[in-house]
C-alpha positions as YAML, in Angstrom:
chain: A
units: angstrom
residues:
- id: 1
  name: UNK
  ca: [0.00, 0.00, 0.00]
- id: 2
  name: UNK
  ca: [1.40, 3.06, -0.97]
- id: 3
  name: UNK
  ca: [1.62, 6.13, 1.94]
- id: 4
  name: UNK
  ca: [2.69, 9.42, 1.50]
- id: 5
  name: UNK
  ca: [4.47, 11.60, 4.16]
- id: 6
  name: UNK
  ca: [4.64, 14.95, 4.39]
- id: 7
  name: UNK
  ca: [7.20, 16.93, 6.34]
- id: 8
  name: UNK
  ca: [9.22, 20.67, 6.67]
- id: 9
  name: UNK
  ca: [6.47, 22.63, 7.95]
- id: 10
  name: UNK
  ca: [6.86, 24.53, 10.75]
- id: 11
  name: UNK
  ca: [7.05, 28.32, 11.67]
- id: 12
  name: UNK
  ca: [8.40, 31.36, 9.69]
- id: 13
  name: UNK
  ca: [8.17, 35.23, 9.36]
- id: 14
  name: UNK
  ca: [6.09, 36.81, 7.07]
- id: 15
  name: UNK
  ca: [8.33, 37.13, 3.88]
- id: 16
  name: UNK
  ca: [10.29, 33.78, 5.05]
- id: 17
  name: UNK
  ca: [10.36, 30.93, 2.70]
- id: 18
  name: UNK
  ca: [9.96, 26.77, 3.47]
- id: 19
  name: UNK
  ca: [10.42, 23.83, 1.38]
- id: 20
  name: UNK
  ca: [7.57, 20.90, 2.03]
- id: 21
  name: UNK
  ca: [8.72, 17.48, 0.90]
- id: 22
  name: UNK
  ca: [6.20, 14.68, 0.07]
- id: 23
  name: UNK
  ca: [7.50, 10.91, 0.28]
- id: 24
  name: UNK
  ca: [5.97, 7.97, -1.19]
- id: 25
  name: UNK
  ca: [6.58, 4.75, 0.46]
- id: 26
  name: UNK
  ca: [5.52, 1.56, 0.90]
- id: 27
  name: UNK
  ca: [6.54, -1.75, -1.07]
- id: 28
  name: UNK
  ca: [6.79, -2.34, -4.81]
- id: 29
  name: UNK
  ca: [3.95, 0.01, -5.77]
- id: 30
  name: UNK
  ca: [5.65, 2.76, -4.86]
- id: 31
  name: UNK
  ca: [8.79, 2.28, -6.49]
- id: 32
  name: UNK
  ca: [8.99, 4.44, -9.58]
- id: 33
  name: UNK
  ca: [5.84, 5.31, -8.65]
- id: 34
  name: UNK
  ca: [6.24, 9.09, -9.35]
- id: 35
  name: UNK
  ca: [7.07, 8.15, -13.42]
- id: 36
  name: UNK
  ca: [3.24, 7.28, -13.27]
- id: 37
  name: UNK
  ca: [1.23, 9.44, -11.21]
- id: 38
  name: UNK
  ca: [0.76, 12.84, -10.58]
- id: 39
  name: UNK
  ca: [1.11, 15.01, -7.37]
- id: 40
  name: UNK
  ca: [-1.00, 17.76, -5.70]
- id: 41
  name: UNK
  ca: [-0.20, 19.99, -3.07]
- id: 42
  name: UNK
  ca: [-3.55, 21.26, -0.93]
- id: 43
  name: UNK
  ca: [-3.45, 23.81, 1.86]
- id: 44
  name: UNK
  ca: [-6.45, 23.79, 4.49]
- id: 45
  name: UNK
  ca: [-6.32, 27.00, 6.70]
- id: 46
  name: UNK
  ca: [-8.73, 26.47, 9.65]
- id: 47
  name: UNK
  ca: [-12.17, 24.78, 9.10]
- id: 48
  name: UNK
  ca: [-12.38, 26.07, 5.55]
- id: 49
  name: UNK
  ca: [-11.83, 23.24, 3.07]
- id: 50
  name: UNK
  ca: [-8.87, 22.00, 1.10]
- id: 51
  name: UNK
  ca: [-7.78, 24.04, -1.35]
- id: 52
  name: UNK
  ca: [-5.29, 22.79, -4.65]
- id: 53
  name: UNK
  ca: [-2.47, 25.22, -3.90]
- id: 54
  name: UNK
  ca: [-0.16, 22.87, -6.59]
- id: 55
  name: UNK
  ca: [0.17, 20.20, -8.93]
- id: 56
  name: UNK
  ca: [2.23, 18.46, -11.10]
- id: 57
  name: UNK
  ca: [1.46, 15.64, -13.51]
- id: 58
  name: UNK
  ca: [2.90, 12.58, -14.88]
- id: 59
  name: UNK
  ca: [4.59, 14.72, -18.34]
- id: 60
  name: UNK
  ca: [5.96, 17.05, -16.03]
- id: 61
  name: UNK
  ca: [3.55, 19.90, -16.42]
- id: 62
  name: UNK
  ca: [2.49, 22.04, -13.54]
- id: 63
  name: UNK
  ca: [-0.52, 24.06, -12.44]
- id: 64
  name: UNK
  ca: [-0.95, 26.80, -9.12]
- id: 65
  name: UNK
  ca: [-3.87, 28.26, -7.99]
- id: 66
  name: UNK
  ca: [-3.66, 32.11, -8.60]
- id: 67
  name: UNK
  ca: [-2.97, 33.25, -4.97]
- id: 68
  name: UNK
  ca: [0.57, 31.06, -5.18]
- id: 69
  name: UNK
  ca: [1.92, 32.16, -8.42]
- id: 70
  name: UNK
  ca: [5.11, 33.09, -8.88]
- id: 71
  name: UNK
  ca: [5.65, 32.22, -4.95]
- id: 72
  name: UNK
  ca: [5.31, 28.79, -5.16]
- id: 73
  name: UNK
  ca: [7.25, 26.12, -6.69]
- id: 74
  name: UNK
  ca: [6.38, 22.37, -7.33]
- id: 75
  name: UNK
  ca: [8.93, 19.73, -8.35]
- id: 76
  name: UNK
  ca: [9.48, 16.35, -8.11]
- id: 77
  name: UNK
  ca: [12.40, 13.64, -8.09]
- id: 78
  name: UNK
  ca: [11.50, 10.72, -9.88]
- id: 79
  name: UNK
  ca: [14.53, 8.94, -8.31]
- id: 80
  name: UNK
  ca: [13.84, 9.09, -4.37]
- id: 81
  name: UNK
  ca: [9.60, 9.02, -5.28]
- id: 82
  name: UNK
  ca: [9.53, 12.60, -3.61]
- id: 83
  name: UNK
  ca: [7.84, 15.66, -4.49]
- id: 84
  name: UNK
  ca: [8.65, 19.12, -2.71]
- id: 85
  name: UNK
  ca: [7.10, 22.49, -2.78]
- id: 86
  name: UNK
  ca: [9.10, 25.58, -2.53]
- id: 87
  name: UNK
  ca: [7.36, 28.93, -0.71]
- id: 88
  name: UNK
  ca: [8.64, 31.87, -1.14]
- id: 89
  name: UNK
  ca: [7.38, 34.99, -0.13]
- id: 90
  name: UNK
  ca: [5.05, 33.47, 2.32]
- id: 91
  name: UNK
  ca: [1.86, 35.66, 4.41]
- id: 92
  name: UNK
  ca: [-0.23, 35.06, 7.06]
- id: 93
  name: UNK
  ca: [-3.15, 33.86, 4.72]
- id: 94
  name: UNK
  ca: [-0.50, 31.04, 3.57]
- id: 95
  name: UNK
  ca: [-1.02, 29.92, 7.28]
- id: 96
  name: UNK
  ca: [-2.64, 26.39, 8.04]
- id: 97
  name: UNK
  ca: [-1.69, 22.50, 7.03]
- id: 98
  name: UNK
  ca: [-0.37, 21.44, 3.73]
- id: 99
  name: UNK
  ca: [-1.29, 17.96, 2.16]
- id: 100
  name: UNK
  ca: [0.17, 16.04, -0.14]
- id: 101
  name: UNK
  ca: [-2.12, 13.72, -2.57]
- id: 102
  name: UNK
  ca: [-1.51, 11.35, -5.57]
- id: 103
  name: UNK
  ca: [-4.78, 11.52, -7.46]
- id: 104
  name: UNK
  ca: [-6.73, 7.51, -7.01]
- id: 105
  name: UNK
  ca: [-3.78, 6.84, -4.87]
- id: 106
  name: UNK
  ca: [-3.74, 8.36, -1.58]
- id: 107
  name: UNK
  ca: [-3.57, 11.38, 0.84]
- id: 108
  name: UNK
  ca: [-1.06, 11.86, 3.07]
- id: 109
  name: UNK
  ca: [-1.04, 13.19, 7.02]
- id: 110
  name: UNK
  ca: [-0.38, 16.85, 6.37]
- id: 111
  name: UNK
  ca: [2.20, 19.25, 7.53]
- id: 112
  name: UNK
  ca: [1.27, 22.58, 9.56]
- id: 113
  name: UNK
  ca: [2.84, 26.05, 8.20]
- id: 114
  name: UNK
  ca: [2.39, 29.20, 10.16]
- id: 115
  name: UNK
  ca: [3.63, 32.09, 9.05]
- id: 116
  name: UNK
  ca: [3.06, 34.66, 11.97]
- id: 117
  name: UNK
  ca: [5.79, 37.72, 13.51]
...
């Protein structure tokens, strides 16, 4: 079964900048996994719902949601099965958890960022 882990949230200054990283484990399935699927980045501030801050698909293309652009950076590493997203220029409203999903595969745990003085 194939899990996905999210981690390098934390806390930063308005203005700061943090790198999540997304993981796929978990037996054969997830090896190479990344040449196949696709990998979306949500943010979920409070009780509102989750929100598709980032994606990128299996040819490599990429798509942000219009309050990330050109702050936000998706990539991937086909070779370790882990995807990353790169915030720059991060605000308050960027505040809340970040999750990582692979579209018919799985979600994973989520990650908190809080960007606060």
């Amino acid at each position: 079964q194939v899990q996905l882990a999210e981690s390098g949230g934390g806390l930063v200054q308005p203005g700061g900048s943090l790198r999540l990283s997304c993981a796929a484990s978990g037996g054969r399935r997830s090896e190479g996994i990344f040449r196949l699927y696709g990998i979306s980045w949500y943010h979920q501030a409070l009780e509102n719902p989750r929100e598709l801050v980032a994606a990128i698909y299996s040819d490599g293309s990429t798509e942000y949601a219009d309050s990330v652009k050109g702050r936000f950076t998706i990539s991937r590493d086909k070779t370790n099965n882990t995807a990353y997203l790169q915030m720059d220029s991060l605000n308050t409203e960027d505040t809340g958890v970040y999750y990582c999903m692979m579209p018919g595969i799985t979600w994973g745990q989520g990650t908190q960022v809080t960007v606060s003085s």
